[in-house]
C-alpha positions in Angstrom: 5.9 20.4 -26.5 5.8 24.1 -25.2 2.2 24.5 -23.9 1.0 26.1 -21.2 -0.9 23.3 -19.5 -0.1 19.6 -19.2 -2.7 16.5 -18.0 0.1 13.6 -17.4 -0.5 10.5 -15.7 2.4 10.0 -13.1 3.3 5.9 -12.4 5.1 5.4 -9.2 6.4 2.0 -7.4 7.8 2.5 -4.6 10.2 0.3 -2.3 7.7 -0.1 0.8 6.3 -2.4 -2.0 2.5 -0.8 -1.2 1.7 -1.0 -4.9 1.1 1.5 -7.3 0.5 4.9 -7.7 -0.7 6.4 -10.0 -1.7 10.2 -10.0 -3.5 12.0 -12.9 -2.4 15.8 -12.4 -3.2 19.1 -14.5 -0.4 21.3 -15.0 -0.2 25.0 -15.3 2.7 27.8 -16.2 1.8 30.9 -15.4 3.9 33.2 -13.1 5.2 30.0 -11.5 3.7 26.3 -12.0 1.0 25.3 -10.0 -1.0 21.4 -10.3 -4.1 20.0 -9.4 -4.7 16.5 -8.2 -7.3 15.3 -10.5 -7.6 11.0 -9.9 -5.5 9.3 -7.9 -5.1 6.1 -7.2 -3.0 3.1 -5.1 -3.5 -0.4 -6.6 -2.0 -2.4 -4.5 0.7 -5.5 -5.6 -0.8 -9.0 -5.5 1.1 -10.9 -3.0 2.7 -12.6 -5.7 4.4 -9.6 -7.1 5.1 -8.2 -3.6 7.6 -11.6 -3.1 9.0 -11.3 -6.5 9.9 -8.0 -6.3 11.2 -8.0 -2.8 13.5 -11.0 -4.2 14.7 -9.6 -7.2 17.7 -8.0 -6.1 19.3 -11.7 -6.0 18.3 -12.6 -9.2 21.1 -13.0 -12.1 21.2 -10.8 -15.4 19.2 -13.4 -17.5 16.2 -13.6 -14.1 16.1 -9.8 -14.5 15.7 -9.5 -18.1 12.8 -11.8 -18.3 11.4 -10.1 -15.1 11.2 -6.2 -16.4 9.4 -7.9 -19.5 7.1 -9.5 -17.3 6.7 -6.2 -14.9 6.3 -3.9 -18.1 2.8 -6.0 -19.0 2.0 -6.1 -15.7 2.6 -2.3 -15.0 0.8 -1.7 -18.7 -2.2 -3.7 -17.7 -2.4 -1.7 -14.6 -2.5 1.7 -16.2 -5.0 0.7 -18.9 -7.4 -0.9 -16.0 -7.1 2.7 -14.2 -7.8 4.6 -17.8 -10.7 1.9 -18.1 -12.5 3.3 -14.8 -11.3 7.0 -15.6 -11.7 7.9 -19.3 -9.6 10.8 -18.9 -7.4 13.0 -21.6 -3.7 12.2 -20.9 -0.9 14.3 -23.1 1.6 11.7 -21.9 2.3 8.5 -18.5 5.3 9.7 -16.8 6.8 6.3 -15.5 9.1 5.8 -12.7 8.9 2.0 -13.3 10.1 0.1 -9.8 13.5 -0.3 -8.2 15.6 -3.4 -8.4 18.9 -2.4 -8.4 20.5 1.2 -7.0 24.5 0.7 -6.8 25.5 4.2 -7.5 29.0 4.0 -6.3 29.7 0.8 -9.3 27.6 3.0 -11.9 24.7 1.0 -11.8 20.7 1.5 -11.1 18.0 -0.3 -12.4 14.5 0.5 -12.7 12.1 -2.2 -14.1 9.3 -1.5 -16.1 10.5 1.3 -18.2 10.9 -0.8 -21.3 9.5 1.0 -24.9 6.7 -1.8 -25.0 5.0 0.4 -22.1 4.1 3.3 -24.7 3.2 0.4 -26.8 0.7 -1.4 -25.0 -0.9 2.1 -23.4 -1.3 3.3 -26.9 0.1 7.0 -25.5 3.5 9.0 -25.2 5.3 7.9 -22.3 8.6 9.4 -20.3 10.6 7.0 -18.4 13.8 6.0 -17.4 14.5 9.3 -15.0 17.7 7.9 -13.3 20.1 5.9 -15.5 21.2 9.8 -17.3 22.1 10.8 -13.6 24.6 7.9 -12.5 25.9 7.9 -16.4 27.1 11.3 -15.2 28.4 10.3 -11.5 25.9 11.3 -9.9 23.3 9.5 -7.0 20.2 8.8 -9.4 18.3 10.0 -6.5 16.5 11.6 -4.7 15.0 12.8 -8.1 11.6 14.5 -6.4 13.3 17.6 -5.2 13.0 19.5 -8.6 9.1 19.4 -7.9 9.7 20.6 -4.2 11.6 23.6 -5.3 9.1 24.6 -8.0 5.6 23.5 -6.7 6.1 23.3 -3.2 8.3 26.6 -2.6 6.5 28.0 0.3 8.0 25.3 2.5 11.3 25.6 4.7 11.7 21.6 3.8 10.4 18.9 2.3 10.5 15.1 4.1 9.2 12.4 2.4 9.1 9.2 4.2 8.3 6.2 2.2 10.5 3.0 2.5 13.2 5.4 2.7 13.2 8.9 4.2 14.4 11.9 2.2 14.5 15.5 3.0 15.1 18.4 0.4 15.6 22.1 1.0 17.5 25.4 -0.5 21.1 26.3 0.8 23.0 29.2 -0.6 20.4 29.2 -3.6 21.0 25.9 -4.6 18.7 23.1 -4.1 20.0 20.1 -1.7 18.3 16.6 -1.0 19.4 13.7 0.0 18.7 10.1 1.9 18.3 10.3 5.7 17.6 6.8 6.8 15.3 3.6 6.0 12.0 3.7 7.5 8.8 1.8 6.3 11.2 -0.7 4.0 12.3 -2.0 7.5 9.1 -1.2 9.6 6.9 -3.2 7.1 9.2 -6.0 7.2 9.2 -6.1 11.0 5.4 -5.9 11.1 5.0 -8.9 8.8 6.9 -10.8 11.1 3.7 -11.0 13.2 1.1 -10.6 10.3 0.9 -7.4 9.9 1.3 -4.9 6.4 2.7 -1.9 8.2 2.1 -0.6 12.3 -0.8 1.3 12.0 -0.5 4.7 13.4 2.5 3.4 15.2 0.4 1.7 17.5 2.8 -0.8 18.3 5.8 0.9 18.8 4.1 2.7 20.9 3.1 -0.2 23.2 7.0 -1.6 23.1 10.1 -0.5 24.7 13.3 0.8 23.2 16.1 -1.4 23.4 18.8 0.7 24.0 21.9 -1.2 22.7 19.8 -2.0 19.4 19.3 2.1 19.2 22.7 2.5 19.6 23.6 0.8 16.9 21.5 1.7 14.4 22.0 5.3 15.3 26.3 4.9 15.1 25.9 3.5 11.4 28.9 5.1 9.3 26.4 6.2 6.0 24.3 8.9 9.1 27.8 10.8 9.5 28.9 10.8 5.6 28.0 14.1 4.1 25.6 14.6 1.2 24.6 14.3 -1.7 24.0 10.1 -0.5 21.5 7.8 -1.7 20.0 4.6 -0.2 19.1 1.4 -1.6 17.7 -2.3 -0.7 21.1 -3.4 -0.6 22.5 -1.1 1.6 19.3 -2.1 4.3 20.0 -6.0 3.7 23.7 -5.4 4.5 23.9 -3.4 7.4 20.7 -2.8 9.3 19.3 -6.2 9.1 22.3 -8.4 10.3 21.9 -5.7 13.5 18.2 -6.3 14.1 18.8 -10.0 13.2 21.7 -10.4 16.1 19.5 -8.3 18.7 17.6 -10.5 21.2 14.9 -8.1 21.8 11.4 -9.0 20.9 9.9 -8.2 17.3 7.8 -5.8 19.0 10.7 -4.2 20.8 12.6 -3.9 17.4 9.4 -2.1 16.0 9.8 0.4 18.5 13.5 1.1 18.3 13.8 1.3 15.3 10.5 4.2 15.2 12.8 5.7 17.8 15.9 5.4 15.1 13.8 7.3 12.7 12.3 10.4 15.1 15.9 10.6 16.4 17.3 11.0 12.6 14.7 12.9 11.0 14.9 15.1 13.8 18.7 15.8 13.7 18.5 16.9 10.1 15.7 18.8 10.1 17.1 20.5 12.8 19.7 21.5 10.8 18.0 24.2 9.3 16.2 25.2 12.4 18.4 28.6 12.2 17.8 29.7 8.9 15.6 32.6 7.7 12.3 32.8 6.1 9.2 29.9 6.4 9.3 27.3 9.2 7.6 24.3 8.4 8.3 21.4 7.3 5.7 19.4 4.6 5.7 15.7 5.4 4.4 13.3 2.8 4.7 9.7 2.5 2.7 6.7 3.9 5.5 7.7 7.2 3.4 10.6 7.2 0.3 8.8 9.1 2.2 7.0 11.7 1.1 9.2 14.4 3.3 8.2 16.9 6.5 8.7 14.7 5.5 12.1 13.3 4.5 13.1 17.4 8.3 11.6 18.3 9.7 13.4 15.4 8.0 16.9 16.1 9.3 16.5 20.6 12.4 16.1 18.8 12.3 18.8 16.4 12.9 22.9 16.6 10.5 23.3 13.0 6.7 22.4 13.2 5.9 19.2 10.7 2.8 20.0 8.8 0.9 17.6 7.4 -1.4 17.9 4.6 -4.5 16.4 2.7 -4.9 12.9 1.9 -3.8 13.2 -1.9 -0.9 15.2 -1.2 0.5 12.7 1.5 0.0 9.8 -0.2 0.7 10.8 -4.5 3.8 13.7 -4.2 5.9 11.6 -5.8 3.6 10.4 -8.3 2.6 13.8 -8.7 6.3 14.7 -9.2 7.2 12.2 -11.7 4.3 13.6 -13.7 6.2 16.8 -13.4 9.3 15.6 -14.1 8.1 13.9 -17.5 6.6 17.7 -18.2 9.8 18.7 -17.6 11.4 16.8 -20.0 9.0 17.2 -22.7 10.0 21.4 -22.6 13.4 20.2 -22.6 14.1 21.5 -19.6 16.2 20.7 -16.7 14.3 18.5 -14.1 17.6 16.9 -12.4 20.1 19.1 -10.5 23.6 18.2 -9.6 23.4 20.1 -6.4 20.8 17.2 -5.7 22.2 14.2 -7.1 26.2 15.2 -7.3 26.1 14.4 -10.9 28.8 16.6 -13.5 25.9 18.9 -14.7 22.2 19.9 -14.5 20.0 18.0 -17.1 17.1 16.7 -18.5 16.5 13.0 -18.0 13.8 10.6 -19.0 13.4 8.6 -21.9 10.3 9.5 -24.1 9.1 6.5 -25.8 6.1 6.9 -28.3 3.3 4.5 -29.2 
């Protein structure tokens, strides 16, 4: 499938548990690619699905089996409601599916909703599956979205995406490098919901709370923030070691809100400074739902030596979407849309599974 332009719907669930996105995109290869947001979209989880989901890392083999059957339908019903309202022309649904289970290090991720029956249901060509290829061949599985950043977003020093977990991507020495800096809105939103709230809007409440010094100190000394990259985060990772800290603390919930903000600004900060002395464009695109917590980004930037731009709505809120639309271009040329530089893995390659109707 060697055409010149591309209309894929990109499906993306991510671990902030928001719901899902989904982002219709046209693509173009000219001199270079470009896109074009057409329809985008965030149906959010039913509460239901937002506790099963957020549970299913403890379920056993036979649980999770049954699950991704049930998540595919779901996920397949969700798509087709969106193609009901917007009777668009789609050459292929690039899937990401949703995260249960990311254990790199034992060979082992799991993304559920990726299952052939999704093609089957939606009637139309879908890629899936993007990070299974990657661990097969040692690598992280992740971050995936920095093949977009280098060829759609180029005229960036950085990119920093900050969803449940924040990631950063960038060029070093001509090769592309990305990795996981810290959680962020995987342990803000759980905080918040602790006194009835989805997420801290704006970061009004950290803003209105006081860092606990001793709980920042902490957090900030955690082994994984001095390991070098590529490195990768997962649910697991967050229940094991940052959530016995904020559990032990004695500080209040709104106190933990805003040192763990402070956690974030203080290691987004140290890693974008990184590349403070480097040649050529300085700013840094931020996207993500991290990207409208006001008081985080204005902590972030007082801490930073590159100005954070933000963009438009779409862009924020859909680059990943948008990416794994790109990605499942990517693999229908056949070309490479993971890089080891990235994800550590033995080669470059092309993942996804492409499952027809």
């Amino acid at each position: 499938m060697h055409s010149t332009s591309y209309t894929v719907l990109g499906v993306m669930s991510g671990t902030s548990l928001d719901g899902v996105d989904l982002a219709y995109v046209r693509f173009k290869r000219e001199a270079r690619w470009s896109y074009e947001l057409l329809v985008c979209e965030t149906i959010p989880y039913p509460e239901a699905w937002v506790v099963r989901l957020q549970d299913a890392v403890d379920l056993s083999p036979e649980e999770l089996k049954s699950l991704d059957i049930e998540y595919t339908a779901y996920l397949a019903k969700t798509i087709n409601t969106f193609r009901d309202r917007n009777p668009l022309k789609i050459d292929a649904i690039a899937s990401h599916g949703h995260t249960i289970l990311h254990r790199p290090d034992q060979g082992v991720t799991y993304q559920i909703g990726n299952k052939p029956e999704l093609a089957k249901i939606c009637k139309i060509l879908v890629v899936c599956d993007f990070r299974i290829e990657d661990v097969a061949l040692g690598g992280q599985g992740a971050p995936l979205v920095p093949i977009g950043d280098r060829l759609l977003f180029k005229d960036f020093k950085a990119c920093l995406n900050i969803g449940g977990f924040a990631n950063i991507s960038f060029e070093q020495n001509q090769k592309r490098i990305a990795y996981d800096i810290c959680p962020t809105n995987i342990v803000l939103n759980h905080l918040t919901r602790q006194l009835g709230f989805g997420f801290d809007k704006d970061g009004a409440i950290a803003a209105s709370a006081a860092v606990d010094g001793s709980l920042l100190n902490r957090l900030d000394n955690l082994i994984f923030y001095k390991e070098p990259f590529p490195k990768s985060l997962g649910l697991e990772w967050v229940k094991r070691e940052i959530f016995p800290i904020l559990n032990q603390s004695k500080a209040t919930i709104e106190d933990k809100i805003a040192t763990f903000t402070e956690h974030m600004a203080v290691q987004l900060a140290a890693n974008i400074n990184l590349l403070a002395n480097g040649k050529g464009e300085n700013r840094v695109l931020v996207t993500g739902g991290g990207a409208y917590n006001k008081f985080l980004i204005k902590r972030t930037q007082q801490l930073s030596q590159i100005k954070l731009e933000i963009p438009d709505a779409k862009t924020i809120e859909f680059k990943e979407a948008l990416i794994f639309a790109f990605m499942g271009v990517l693999r229908l040329r056949n070309s490479i849309n993971v890089l080891n530089s990235i994800t550590g893995a033995s080669k470059n390659h092309c993942a996804g599974i492409v499952c027809s109707p």
